[in-house]
Backbone bond lengths (Angstrom), bond angles and torsions (degrees), N, CA, C in turn:
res aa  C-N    CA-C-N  psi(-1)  N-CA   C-N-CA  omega(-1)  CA-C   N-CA-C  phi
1 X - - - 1.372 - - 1.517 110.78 -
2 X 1.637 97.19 -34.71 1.571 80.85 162.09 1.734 146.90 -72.62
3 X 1.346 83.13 14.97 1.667 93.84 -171.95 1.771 93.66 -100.30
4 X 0.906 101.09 -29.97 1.655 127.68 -178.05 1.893 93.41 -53.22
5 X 1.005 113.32 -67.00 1.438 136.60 -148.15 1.851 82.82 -82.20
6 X 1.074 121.81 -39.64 1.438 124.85 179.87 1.355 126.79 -56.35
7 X 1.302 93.14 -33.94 2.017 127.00 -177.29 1.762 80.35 -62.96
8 X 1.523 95.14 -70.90 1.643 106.50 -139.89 1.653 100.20 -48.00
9 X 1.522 114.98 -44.96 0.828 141.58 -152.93 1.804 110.92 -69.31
10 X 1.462 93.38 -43.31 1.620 114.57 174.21 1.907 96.84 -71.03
11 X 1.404 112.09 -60.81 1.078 124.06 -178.31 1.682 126.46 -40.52
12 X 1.275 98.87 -44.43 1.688 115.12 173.25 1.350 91.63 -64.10
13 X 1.289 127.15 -73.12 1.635 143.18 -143.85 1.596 87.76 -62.20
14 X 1.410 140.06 -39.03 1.280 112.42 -176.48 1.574 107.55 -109.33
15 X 1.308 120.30 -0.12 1.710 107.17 154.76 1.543 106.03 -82.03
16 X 0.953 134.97 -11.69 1.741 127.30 -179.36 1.444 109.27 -55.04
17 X 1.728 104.31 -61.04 1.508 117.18 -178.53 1.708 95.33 -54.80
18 X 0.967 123.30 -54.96 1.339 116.00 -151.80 1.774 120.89 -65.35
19 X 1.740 87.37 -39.76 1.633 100.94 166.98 1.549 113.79 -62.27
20 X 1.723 106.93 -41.52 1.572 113.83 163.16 1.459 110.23 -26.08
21 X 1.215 95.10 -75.29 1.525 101.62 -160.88 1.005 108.89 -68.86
22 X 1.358 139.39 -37.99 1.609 131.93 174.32 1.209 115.10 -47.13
23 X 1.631 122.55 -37.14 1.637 129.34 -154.53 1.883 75.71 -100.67
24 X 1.176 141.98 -16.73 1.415 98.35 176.46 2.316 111.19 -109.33
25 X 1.367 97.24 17.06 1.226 119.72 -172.65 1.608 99.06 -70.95
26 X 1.747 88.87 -51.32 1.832 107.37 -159.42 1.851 88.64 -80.59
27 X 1.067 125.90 -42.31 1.166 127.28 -175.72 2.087 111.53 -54.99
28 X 1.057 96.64 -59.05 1.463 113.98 163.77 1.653 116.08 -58.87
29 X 1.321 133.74 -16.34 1.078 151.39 113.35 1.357 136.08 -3.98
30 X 1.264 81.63 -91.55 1.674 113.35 178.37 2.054 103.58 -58.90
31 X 1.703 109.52 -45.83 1.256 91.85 -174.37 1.517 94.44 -89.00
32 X 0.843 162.65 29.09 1.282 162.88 133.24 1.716 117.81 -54.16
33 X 1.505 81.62 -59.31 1.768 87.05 171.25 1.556 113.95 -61.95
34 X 1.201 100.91 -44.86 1.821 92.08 -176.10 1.075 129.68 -63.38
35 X 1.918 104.36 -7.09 1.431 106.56 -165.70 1.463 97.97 -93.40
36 X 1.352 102.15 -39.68 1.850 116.44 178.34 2.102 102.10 -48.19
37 X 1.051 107.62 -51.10 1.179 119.30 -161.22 1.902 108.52 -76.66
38 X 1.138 87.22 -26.65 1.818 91.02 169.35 1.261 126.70 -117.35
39 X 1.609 119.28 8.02 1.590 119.52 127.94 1.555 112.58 -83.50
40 X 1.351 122.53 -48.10 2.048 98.40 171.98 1.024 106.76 -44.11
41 X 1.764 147.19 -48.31 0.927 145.51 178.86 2.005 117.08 -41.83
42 X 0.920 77.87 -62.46 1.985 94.56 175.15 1.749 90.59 -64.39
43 X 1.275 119.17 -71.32 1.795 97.66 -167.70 1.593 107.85 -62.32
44 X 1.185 151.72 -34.23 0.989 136.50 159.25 1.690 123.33 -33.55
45 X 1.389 97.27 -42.43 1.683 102.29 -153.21 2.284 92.32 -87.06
46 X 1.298 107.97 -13.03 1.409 115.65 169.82 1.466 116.00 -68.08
47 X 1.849 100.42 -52.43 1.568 109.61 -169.86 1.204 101.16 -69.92
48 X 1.182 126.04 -23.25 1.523 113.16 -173.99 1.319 118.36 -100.48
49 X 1.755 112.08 3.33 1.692 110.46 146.29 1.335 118.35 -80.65
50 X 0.986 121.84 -2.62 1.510 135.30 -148.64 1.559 85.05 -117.60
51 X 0.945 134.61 -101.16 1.634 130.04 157.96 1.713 110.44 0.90
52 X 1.396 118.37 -63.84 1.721 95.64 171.69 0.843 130.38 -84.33
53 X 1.367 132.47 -15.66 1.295 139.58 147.81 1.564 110.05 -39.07
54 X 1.008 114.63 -53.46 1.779 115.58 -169.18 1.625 92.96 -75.71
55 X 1.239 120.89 -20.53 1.714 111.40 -171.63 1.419 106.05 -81.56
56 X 1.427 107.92 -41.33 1.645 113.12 178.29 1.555 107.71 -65.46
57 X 1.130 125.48 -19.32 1.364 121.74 -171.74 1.696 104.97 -87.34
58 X 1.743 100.07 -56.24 1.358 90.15 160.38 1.740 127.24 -44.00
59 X 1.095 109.62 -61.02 1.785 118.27 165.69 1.677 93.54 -24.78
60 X 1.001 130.90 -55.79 1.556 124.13 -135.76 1.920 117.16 -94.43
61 X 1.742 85.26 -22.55 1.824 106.81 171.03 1.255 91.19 -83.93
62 X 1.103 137.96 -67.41 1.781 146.15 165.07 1.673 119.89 -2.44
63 X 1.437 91.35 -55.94 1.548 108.80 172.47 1.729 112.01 -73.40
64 X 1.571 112.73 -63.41 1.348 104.02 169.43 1.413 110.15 -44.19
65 X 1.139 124.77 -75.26 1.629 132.75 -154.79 2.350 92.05 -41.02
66 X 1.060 106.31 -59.52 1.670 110.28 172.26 1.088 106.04 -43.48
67 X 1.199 141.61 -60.63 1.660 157.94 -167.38 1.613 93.60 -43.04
68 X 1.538 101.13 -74.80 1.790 113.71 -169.09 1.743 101.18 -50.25
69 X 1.577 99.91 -59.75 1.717 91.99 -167.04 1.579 96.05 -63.55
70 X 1.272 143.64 -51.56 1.518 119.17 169.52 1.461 120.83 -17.22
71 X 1.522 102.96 -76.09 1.795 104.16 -174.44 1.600 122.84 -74.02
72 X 1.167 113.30 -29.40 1.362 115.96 137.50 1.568 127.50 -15.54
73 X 1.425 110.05 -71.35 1.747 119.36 -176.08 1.538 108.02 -80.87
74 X 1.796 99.20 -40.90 1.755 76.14 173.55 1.357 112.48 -74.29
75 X 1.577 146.12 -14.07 1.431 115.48 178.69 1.678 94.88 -79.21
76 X 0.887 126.00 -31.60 1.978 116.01 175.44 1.445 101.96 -54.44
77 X 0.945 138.70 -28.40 1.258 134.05 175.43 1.634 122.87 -69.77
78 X 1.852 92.65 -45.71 1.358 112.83 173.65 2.191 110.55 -53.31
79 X 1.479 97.52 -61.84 1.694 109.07 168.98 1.441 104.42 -56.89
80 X 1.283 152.52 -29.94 1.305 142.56 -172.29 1.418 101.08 -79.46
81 X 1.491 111.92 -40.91 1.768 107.20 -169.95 1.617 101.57 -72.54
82 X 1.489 120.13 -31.93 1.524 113.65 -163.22 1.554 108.76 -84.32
83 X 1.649 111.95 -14.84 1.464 151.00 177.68 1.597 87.22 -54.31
84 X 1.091 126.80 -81.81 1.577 152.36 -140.66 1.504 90.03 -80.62
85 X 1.356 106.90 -46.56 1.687 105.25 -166.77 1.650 114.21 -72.97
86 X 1.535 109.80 -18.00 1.382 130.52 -177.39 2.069 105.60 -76.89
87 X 1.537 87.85 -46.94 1.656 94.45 -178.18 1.667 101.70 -73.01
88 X 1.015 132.68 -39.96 1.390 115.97 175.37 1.554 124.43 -78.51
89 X 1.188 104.55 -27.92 1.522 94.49 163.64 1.348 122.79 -72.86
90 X 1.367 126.37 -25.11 1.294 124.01 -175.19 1.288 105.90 -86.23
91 X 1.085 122.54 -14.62 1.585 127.69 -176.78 1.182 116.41 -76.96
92 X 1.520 106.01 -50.70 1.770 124.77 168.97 1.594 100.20 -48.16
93 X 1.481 116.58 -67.82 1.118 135.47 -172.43 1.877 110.85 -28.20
94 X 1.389 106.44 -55.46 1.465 127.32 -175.62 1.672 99.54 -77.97
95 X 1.217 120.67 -56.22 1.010 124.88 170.68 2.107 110.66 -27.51
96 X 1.112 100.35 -54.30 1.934 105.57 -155.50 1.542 72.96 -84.29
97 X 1.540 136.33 -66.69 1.780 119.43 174.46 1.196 123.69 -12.02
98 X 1.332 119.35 -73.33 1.367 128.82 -179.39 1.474 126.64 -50.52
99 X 1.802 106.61 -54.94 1.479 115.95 172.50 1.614 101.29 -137.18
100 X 1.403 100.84 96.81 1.634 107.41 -175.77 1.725 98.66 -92.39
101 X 1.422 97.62 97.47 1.802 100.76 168.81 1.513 114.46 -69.91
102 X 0.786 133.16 120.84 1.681 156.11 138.24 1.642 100.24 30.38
103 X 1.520 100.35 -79.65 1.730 94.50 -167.11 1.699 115.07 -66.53
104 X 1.319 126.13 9.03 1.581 117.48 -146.69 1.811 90.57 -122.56
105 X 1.489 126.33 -12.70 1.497 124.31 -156.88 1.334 81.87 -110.64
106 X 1.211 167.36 -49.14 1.554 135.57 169.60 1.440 99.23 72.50
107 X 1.413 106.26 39.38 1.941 122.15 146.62 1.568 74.32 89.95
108 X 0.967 149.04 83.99 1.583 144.12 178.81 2.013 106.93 -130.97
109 X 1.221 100.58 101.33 1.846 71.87 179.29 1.537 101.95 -95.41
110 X 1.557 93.25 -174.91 1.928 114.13 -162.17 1.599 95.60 -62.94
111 X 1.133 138.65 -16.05 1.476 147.00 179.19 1.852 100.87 -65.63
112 X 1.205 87.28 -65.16 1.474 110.43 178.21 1.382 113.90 -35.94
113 X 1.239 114.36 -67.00 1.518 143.23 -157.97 1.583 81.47 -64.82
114 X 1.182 122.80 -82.23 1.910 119.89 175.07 1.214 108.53 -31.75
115 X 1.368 129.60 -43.17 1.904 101.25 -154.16 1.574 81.01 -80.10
116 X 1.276 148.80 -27.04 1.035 164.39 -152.83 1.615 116.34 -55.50
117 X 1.714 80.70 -53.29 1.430 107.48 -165.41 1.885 115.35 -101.52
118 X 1.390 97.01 -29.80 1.413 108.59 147.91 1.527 124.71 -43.08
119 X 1.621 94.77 -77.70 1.683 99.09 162.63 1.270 134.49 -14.52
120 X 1.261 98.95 -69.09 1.389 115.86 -172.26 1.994 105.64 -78.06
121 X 1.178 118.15 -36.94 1.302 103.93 175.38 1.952 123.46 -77.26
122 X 1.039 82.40 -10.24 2.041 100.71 164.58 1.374 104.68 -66.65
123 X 1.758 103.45 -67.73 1.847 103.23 171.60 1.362 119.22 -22.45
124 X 1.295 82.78 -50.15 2.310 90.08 -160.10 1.120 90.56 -61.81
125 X 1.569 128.97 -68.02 1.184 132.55 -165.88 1.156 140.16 -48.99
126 X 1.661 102.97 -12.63 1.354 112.99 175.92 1.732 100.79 -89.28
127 X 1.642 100.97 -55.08 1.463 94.78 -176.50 1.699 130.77 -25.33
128 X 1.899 90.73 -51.58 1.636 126.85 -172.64 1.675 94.94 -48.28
129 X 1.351 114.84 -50.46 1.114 99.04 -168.39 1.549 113.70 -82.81
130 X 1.080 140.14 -15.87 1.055 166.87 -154.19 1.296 127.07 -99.22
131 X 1.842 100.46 -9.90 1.564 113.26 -179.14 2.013 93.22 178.68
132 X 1.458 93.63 50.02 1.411 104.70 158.94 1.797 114.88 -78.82
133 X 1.367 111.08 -24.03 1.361 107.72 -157.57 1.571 101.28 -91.77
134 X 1.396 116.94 16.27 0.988 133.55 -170.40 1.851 111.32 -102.18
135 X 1.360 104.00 -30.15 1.650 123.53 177.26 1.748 110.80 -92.74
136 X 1.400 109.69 157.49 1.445 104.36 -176.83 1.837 109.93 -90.13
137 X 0.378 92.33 -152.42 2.127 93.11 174.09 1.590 100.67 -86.37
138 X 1.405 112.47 -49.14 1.916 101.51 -165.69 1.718 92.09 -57.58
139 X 1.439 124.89 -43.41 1.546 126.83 -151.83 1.329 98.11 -68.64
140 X 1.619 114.45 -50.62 1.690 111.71 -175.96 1.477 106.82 -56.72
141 X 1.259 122.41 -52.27 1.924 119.30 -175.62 1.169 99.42 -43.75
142 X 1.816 129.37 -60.93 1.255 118.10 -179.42 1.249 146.41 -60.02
143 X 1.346 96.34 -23.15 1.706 117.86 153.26 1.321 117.22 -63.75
144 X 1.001 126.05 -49.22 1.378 131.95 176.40 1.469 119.25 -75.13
145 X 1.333 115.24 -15.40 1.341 135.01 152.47 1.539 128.76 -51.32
146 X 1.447 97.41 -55.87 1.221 134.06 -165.95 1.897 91.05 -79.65
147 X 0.613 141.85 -67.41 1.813 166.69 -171.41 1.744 87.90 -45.38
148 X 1.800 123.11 -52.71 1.293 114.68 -143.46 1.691 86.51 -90.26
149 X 1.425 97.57 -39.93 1.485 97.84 -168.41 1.752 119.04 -70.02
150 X 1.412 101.75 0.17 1.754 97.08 177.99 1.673 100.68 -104.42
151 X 1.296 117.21 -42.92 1.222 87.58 161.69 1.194 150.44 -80.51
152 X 1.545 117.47 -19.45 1.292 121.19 134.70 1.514 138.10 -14.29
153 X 0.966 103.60 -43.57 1.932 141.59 168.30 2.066 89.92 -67.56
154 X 1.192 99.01 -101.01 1.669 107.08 178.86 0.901 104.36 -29.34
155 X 1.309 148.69 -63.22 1.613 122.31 -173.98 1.178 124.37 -89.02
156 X 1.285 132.33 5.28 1.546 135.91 151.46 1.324 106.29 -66.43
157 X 1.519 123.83 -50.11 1.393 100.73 -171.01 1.319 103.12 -93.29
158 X 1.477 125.30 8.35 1.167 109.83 169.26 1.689 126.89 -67.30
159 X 1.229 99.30 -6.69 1.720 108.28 -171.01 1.246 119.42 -111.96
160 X 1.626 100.32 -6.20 1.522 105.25 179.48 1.894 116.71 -107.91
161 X 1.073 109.92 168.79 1.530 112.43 -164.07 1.906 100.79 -134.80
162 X 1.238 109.26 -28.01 1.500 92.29 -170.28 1.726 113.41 -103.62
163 X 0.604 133.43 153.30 1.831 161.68 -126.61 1.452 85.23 -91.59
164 X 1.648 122.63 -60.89 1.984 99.06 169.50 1.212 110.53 -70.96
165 X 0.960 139.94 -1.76 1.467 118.99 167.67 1.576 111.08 -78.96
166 X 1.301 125.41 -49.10 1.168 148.49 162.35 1.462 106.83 -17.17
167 X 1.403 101.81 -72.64 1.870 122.09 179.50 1.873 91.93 -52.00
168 X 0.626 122.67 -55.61 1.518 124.34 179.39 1.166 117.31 -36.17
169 X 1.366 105.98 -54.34 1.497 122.98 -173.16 1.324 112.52 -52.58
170 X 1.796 101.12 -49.61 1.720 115.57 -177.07 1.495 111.64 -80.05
171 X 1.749 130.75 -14.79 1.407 124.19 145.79 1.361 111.53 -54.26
172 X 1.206 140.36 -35.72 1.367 138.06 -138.25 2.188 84.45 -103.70
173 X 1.178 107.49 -52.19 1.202 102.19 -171.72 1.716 102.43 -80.33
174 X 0.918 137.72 -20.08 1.744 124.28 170.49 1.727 106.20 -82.42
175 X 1.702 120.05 -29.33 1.317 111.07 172.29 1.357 131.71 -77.52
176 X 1.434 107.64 -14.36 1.580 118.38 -159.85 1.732 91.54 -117.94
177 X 1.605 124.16 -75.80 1.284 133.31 -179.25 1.718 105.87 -45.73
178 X 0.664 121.53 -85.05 1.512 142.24 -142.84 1.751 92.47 -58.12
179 X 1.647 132.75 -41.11 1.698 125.73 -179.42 1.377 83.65 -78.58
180 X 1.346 142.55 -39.71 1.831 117.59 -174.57 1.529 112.90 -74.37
181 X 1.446 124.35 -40.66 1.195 101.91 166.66 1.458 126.36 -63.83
182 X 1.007 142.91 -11.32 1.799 165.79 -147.81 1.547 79.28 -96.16
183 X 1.775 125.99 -66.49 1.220 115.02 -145.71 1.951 99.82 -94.76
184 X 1.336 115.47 16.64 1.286 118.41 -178.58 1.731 90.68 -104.29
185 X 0.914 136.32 -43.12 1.230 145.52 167.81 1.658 110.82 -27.97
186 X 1.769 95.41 -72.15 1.374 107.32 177.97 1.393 124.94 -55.41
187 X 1.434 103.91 -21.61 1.592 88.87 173.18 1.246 115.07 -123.79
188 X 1.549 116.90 25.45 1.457 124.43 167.62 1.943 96.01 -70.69
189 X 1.749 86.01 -54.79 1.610 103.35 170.29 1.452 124.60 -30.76
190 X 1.134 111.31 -67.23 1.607 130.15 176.43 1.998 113.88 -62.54
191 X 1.656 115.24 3.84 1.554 127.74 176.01 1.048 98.89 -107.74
192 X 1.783 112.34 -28.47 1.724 92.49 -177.39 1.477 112.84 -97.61
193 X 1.666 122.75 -11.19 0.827 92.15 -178.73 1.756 115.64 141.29
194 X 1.283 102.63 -29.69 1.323 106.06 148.15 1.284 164.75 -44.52
């Protein structure tokens, strides 16, 4: 039995170390893990100030960048309405030049009707230039369309005196004026939205 007791004895003495070392392996382990696990913890809990921070900032160019294209479109909106308001007055304007009917000139003579129409096509022209960068290329051609073909108009009948020439004038301004303003219309239409 004493060989028995020798085993156990040998046997204990070299599972002791071994359990030793296992129980301080897992222990060394264990604080290993906690340490791993409570700096990911800390870098997590950084990146994800860092992450809303960068989101609010994004948020905040987001908002400007909206802000500009807001005021941006409403002053294009603002130049499109004064745009539109320029082509119909000057149109009217040329219009009563060309064939000034009776009830509409309010004691107005043909002098009149020009500085009138002059006036008012200087306006446009200043605006036009002044908030071209505001129109796309088809809108400027038609503007510039629109611009050649009324005075074109104004100084044809500016030189003439007799009644077919006159009628001429008002073919020339319902064939030429009147489909370019039509297609400035349509795509004033087609900016806002229609």
């Amino acid at each position: 039995m004493e060989e028995y007791s020798n085993i156990l004895v040998v046997f204990f003495s070299g599972l002791v170390p071994i359990l030793l070392t296992l129980y301080l392996n897992e222990r060394v382990k264990g604080s290993v893990k906690n340490s791993f696990d409570e700096k990911l913890e800390q870098l997590k809990k950084e990146h994800s100030k860092e992450l809303a921070q960068f989101q609010m900032e994004l948020n905040n160019l987001k908002s400007k960048e909206n802000y500009k294209f807001t005021k941006l479109h409403e002053k294009r909106f603002e130049v499109l309405e004064k745009t539109y308001y320029y082509i119909n007055e000057t149109s009217q304007l040329l219009k009563l030049y060309v064939f000034p009917l009776k009830g509409t000139l309010a004691g107005k003579t043909k002098e009149m009707l020009s500085e009138d129409f002059v006036k008012s096509i200087d306006q446009f022209e200043m605006h036009f230039k002044y908030n071209s960068i505001y129109f796309d290329e088809t809108i400027e051609k038609l503007l510039k369309d629109f611009f050649n073909q009324s005075v074109l108009i104004f100084a044809t009948y500016g030189k003439i005196e007799s009644v077919d020439d006159n009628l001429h004038s008002i073919k020339e301004f319902n064939k030429n004026l009147a489909p370019i303003k039509k297609q400035i219309e349509i795509k004033f239409r087609e900016l806002l939205g229609e």
